[in-house]
Rosetta silent file (secondary structure, phi, psi, omega in degrees, C-alpha in Angstrom):
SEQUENCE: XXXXXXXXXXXXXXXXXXXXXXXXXXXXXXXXXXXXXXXXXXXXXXXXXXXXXXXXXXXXXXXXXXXXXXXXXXXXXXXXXXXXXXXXXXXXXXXXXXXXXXXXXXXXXXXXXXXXXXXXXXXXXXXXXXXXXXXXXXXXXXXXXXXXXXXXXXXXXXXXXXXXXXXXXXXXXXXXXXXXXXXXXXXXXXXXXXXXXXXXXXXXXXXXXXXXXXXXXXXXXXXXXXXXXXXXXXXXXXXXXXX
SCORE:     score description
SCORE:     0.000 S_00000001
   1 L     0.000  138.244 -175.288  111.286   32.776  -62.306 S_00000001
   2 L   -72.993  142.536  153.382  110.843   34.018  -58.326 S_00000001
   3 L   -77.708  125.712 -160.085  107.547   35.116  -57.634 S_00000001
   4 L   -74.124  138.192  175.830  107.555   38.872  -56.509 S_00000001
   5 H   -25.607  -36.052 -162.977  106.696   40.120  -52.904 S_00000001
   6 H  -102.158   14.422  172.022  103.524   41.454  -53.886 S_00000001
   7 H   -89.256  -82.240 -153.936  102.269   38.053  -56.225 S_00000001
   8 H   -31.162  -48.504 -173.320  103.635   36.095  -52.752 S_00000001
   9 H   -66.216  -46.925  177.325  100.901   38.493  -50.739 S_00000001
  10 H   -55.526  -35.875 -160.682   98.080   38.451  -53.097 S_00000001
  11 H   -96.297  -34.209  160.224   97.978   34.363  -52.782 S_00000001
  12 H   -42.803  -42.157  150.126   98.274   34.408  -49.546 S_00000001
  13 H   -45.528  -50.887  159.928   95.577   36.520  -49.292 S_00000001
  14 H   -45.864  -57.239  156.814   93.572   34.694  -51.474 S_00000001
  15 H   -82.508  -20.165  177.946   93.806   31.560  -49.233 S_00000001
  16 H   -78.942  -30.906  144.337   93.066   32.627  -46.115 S_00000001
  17 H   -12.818  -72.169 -130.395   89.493   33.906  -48.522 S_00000001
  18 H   -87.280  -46.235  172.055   89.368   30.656  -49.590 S_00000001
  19 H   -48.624  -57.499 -156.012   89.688   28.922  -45.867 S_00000001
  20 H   -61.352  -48.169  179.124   87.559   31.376  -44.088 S_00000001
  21 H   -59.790  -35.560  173.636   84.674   30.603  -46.766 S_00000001
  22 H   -26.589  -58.677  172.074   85.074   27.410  -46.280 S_00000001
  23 H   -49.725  -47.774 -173.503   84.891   27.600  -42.346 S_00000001
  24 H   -58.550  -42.487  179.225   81.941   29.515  -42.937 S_00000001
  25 H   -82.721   11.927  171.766   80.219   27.077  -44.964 S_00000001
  26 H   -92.135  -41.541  158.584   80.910   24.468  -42.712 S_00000001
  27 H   -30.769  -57.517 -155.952   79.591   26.608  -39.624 S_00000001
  28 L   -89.871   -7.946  164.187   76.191   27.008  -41.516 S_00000001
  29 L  -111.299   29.841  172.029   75.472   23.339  -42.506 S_00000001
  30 L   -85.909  127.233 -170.976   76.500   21.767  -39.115 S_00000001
  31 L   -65.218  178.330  174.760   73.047   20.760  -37.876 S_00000001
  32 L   -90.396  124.883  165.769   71.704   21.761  -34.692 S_00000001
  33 L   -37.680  117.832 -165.322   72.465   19.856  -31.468 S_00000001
  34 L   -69.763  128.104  169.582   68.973   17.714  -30.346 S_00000001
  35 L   -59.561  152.205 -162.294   67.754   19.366  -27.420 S_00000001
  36 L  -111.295  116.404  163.280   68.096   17.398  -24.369 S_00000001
  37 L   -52.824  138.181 -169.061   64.745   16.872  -22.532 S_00000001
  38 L   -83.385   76.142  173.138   64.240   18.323  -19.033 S_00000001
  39 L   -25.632  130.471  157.368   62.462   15.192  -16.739 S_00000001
  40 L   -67.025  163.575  151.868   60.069   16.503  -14.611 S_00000001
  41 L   -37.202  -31.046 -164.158   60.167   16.631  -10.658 S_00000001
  42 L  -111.335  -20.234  178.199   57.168   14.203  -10.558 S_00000001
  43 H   -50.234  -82.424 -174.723   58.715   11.953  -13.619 S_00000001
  44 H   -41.729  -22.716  143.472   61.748   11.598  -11.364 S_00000001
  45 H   -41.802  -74.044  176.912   59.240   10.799   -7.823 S_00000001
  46 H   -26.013  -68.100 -171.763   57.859    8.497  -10.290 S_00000001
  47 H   -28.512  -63.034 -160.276   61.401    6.429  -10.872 S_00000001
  48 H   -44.996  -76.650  177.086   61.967    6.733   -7.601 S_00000001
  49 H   -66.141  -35.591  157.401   59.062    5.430   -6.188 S_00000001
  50 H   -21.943  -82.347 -163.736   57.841    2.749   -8.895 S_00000001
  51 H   -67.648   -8.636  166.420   60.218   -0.350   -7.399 S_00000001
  52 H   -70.756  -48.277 -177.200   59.419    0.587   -3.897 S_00000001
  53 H   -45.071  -71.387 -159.138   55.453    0.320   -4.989 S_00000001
  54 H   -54.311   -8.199 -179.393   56.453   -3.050   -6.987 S_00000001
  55 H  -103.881  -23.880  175.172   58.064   -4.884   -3.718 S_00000001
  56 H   -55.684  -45.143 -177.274   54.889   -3.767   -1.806 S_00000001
  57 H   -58.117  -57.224 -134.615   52.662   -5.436   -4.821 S_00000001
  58 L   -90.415   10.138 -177.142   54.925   -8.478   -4.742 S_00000001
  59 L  -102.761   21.425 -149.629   54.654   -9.173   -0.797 S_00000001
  60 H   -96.205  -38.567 -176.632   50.735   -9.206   -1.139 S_00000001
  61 H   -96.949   33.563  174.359   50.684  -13.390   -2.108 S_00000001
  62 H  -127.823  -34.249  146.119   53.057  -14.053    0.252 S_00000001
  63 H   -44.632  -56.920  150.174   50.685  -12.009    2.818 S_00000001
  64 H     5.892  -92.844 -160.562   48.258  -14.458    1.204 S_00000001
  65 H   -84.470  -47.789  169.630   48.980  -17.414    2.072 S_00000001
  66 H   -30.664  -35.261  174.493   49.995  -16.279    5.835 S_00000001
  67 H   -78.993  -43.904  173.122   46.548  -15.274    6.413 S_00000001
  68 H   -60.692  -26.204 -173.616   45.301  -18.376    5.128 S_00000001
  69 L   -74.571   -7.629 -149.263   47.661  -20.519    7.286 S_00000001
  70 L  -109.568  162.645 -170.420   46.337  -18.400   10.769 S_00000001
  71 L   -88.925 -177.894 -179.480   43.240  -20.384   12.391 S_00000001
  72 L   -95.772  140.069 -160.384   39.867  -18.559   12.785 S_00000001
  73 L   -62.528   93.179  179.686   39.876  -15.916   15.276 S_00000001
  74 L   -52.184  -46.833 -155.166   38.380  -17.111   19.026 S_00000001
  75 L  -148.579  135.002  163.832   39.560  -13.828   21.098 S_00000001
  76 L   -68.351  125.986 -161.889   40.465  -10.534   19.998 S_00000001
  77 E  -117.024   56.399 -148.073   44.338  -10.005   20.491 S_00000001
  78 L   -78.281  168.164  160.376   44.152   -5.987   19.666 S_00000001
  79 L   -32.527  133.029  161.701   47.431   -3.893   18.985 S_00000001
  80 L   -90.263    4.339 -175.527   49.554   -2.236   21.527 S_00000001
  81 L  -120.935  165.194 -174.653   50.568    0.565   19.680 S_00000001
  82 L   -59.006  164.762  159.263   48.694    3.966   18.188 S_00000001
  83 L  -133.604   83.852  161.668   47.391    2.938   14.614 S_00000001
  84 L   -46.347  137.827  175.729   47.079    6.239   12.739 S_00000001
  85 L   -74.396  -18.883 -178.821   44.356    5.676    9.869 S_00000001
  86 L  -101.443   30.055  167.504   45.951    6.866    6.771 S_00000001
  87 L   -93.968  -30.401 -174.373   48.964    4.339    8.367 S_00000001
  88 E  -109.308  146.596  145.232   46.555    1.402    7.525 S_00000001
  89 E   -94.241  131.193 -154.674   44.591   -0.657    4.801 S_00000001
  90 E  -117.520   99.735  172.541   41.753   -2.259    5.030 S_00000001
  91 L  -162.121  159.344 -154.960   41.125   -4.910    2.233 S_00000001
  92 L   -63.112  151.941  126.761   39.357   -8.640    1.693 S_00000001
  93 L  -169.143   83.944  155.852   41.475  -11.331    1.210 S_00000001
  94 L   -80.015    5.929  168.259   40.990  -12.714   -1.898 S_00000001
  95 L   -88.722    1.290 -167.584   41.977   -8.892   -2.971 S_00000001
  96 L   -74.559  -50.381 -177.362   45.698   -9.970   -1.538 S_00000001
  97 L   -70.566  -31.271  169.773   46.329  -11.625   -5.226 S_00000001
  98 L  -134.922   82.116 -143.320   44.308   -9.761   -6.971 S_00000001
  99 L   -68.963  -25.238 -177.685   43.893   -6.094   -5.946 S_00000001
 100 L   -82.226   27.916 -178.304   41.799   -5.506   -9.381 S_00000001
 101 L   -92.886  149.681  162.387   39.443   -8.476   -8.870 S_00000001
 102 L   -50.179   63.699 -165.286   35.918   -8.551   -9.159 S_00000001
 103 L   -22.486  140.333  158.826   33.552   -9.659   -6.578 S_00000001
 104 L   -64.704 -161.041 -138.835   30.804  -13.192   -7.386 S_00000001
 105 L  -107.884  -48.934  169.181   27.427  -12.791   -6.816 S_00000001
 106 L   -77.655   13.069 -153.264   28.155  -13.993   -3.546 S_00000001
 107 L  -123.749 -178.941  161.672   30.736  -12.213   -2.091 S_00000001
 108 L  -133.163  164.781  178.844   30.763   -8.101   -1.282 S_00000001
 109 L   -67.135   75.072 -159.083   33.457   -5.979   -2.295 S_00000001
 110 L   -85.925   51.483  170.081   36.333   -5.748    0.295 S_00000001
 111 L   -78.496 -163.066  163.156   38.742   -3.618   -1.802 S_00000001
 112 L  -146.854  128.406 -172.589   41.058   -0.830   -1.300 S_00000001
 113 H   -81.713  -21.830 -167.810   40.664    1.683   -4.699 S_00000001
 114 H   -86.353  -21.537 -167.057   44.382    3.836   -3.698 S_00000001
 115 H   -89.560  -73.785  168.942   45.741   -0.121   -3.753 S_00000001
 116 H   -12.825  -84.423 -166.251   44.048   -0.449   -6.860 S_00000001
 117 H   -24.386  -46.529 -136.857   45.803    2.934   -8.521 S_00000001
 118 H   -73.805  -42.581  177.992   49.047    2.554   -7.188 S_00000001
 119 H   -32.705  -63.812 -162.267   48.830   -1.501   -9.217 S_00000001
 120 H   -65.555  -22.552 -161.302   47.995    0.459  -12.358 S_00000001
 121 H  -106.039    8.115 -178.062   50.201    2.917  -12.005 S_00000001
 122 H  -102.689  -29.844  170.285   53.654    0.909  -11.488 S_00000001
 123 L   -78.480    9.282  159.830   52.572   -0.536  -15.347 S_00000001
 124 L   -68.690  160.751  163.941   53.068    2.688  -16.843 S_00000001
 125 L  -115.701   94.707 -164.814   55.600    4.178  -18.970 S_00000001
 126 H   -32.784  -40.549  176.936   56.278    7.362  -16.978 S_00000001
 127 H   -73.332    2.268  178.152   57.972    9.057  -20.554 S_00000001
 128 H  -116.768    2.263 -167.721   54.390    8.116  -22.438 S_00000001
 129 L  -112.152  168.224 -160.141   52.042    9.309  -19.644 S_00000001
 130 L   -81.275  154.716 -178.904   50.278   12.800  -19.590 S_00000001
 131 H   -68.057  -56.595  167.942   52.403   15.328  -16.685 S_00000001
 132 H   -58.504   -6.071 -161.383   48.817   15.308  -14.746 S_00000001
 133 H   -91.387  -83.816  157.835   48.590   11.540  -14.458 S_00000001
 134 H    30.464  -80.640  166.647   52.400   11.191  -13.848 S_00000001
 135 H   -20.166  -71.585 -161.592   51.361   13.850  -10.786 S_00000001
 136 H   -49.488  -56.880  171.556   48.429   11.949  -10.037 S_00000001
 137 H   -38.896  -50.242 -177.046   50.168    8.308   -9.790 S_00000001
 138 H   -53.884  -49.698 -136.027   53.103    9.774   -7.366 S_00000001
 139 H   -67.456  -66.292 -168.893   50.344   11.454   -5.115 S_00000001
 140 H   -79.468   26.341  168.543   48.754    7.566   -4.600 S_00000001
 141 H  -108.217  -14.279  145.536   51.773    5.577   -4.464 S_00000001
 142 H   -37.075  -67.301  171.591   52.471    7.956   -1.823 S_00000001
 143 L   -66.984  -26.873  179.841   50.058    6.995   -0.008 S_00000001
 144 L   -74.678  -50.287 -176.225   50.441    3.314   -0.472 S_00000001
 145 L   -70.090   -0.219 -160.347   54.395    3.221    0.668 S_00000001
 146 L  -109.050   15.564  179.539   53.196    5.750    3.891 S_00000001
 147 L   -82.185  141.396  165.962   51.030    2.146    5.084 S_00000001
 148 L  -104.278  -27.216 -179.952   52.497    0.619    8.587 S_00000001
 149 E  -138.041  160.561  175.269   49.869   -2.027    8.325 S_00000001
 150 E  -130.672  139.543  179.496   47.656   -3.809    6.050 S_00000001
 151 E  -108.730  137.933  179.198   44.449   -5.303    7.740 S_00000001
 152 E   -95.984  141.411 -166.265   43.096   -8.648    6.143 S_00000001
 153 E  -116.396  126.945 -159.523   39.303   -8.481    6.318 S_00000001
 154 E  -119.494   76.004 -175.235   38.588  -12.731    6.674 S_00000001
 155 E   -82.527  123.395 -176.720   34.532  -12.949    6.203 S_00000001
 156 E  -110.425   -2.733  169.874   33.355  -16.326    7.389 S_00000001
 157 E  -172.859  112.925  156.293   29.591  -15.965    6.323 S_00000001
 158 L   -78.117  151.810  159.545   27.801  -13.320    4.526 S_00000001
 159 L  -148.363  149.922 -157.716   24.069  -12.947    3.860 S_00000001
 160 L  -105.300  167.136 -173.709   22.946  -10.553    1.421 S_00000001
 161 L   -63.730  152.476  165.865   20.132   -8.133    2.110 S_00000001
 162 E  -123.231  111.168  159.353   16.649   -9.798    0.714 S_00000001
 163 E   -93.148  132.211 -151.462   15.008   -7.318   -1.099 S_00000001
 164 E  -127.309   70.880 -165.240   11.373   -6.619   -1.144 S_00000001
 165 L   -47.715  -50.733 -179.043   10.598   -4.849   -4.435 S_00000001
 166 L   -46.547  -52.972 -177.885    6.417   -5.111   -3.570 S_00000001
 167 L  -101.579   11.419 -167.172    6.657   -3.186    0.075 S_00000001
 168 L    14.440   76.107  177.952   10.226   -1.424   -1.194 S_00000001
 169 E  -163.563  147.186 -153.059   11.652   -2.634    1.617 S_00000001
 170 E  -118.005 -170.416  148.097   14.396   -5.042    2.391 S_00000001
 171 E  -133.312  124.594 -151.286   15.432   -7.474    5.544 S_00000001
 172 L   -58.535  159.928 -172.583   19.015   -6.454    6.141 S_00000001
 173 L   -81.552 -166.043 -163.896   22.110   -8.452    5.159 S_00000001
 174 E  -179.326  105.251 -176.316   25.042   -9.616    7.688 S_00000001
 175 E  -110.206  115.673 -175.302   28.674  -10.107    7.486 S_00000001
 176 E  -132.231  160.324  145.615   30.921  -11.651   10.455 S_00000001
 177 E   170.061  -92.786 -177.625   34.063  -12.731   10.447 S_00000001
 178 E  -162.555  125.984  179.408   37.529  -11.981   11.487 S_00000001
 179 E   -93.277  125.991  156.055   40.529   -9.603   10.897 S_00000001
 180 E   -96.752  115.906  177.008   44.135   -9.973   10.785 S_00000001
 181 E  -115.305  124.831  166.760   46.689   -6.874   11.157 S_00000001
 182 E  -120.081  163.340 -165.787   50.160   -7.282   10.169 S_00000001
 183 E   -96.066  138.028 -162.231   52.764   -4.976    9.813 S_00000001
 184 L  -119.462  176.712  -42.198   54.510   -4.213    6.439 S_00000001
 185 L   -35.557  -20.042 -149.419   57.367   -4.624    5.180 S_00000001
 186 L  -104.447    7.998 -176.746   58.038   -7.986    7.013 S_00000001
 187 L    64.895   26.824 -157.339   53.997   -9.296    7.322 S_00000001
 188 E   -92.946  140.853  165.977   54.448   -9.929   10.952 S_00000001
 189 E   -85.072  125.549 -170.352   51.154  -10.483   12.349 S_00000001
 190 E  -112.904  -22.058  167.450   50.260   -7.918   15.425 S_00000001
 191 E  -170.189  167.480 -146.047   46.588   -8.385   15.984 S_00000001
 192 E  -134.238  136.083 -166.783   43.740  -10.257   15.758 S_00000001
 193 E  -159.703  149.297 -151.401   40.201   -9.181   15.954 S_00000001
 194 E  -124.961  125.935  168.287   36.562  -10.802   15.564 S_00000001
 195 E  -136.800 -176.633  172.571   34.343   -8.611   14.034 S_00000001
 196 E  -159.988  123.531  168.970   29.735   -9.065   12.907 S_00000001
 197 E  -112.436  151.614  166.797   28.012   -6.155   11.063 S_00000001
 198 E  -129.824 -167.806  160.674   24.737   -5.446    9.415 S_00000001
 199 L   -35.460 -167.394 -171.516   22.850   -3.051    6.824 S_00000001
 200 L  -122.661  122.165  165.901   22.183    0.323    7.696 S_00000001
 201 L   -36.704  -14.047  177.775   18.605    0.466    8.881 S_00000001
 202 L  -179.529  107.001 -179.281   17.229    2.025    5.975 S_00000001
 203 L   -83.950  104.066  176.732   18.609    2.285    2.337 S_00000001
 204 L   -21.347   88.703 -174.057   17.173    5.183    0.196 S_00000001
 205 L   -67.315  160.086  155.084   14.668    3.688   -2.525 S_00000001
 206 L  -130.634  127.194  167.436   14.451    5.718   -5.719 S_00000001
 207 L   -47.121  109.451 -150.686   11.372    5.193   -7.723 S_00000001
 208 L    89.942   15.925  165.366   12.089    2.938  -10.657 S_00000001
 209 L  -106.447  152.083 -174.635   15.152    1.357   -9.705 S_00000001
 210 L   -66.659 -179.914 -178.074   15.547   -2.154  -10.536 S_00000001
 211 H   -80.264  -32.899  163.692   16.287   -4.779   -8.060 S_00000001
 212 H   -53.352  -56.558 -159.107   19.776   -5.236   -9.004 S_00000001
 213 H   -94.082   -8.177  124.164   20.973   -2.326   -8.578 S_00000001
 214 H   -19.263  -75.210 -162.674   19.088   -2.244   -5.049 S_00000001
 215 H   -67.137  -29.395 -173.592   20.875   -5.267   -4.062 S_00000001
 216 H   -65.670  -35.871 -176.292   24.096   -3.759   -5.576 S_00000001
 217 H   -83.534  -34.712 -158.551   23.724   -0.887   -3.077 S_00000001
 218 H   -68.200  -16.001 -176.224   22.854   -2.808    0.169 S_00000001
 219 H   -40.294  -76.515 -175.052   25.939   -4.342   -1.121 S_00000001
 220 H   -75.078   10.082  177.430   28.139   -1.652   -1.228 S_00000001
 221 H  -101.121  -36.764 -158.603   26.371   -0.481    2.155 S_00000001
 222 L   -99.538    6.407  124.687   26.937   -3.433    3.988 S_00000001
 223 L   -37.622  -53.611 -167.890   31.401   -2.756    2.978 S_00000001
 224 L   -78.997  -26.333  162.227   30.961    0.231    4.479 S_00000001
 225 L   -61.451  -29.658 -165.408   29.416   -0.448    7.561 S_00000001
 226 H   -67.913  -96.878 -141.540   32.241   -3.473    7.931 S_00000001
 227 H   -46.509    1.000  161.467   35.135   -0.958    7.189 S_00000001
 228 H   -86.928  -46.470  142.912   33.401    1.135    9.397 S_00000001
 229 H   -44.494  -22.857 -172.042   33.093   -0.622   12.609 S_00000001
 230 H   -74.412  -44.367  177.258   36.878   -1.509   11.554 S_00000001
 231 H   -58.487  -56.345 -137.048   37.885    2.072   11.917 S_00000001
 232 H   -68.378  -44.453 -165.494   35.745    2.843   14.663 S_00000001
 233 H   -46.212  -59.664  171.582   37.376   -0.117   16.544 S_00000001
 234 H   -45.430  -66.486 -174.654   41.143    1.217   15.861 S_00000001
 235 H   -46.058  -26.568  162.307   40.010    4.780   17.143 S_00000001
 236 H   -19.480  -54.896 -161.278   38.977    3.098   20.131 S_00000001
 237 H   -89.675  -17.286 -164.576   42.078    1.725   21.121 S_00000001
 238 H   -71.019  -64.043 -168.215   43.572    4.998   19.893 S_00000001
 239 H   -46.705  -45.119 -161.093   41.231    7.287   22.237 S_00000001
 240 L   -80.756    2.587  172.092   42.251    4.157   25.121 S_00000001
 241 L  -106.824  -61.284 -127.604   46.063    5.097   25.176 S_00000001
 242 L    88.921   23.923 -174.600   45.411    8.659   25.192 S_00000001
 243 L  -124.359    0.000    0.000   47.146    9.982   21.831 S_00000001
């Protein structure tokens, strides 16, 4: 029997119902699309700069051995060119292999702590670290890739302050020895320099400190005079061009 215009209408009707719920109920259990994380501005420094940091790190025992290979310094051979200060680093070296190591008992500290960072901070996982550190790392691997030179600090004889716990009073220590500055990337050696330092004339006792940590400061006294004379020598030559 034909089915009549208006049966023919009804079913039609009736399916396009039954499709729309359908549609609908497909609409409302399609999950939602995983948000796509934004990378920060300093994440993305970070990338960037990481493998530039990591070829600086990996030219430091190859710096190494060059320094070890150069004789001990007779005559100062200084630079011919300005040396801006935040262009250079100043560090020991037995720190060329190992920028975290530890001074002996015999040694002083010759380190560089922004050398330090920037090591720790190329062994991160930039998507696991806090947004401030992330910040923080870029700032000193900044600073580490904006070096023109690195100076190796060569110490051919230390003597440590002798401290005199009875009169709290010391006779001062004394570090000489010799500097090499080469020029990064390629290590080229550019100058050569002789240098001899001593204590500070008078270290600040505090009543009740032990003896150690006396000797620990003339320590850390007698670094600072060396990297200081080191400085004052580059401004020298700076002040002796005229810029």
């Amino acid at each position: 029997m034909a089915m009549s215009a208006s049966r023919r209408w009804r079913s039609v009707l009736w399916l396009g119902a039954l499709l729309a719920a359908l549609l609908a109920c497909k609409k409302k259990s399609a999950p939602d699309p995983t948000p796509v994380a934004t990378e920060s501005a300093d994440a993305k420094q970070f990338r960037e700069l990481a493998p530039k940091v990591r070829s600086l790190l990996g030219k430091l025992p190859e710096l190494s051995q060059k320094a070890k290979s150069e004789p001990a310094v007779k005559k100062d051979q200084p630079l011919t060119a300005k040396l801006e200060r935040d262009k250079v680093i100043i560090v020991g070296d037995k720190w060329l292999t190992d920028v975290h190591r530890s001074p002996g008992e015999d040694e002083i500290d010759i380190d560089d702590a922004t050398l330090s960072l920037c090591a720790y901070a190329v062994d991160k996982k930039v998507e696991s670290t806090k947004d401030s550190e992330v910040k923080d790392d870029v700032k000193y691997m900044g600073q580490c890739l904006a070096w023109e030179y690195i100076a190796v600090v060569r110490p051919r004889k230390i003597t440590m302050a002798k401290i005199k716990m009875a009169s709290k009073s010391f006779d001062p220590g004394e570090v000489e020895g010799d500097l090499l500055l080469f020029a990064v990337p390629a290590a080229e050696l550019k100058a050569r320099y002789r240098f001899r330092t001593t204590n500070s004339d008078k270290l600040e006792w505090f009543e009740g400190t032990p003896e150690k940590e006396w000797a620990d400061k003339s320590k850390r006294d007698l670094v600072e005079n060396l990297k200081g004379v080191i400085e004052e020598r580059f401004a020298l030559e700076r002040d002796s061009m005229g810029k």
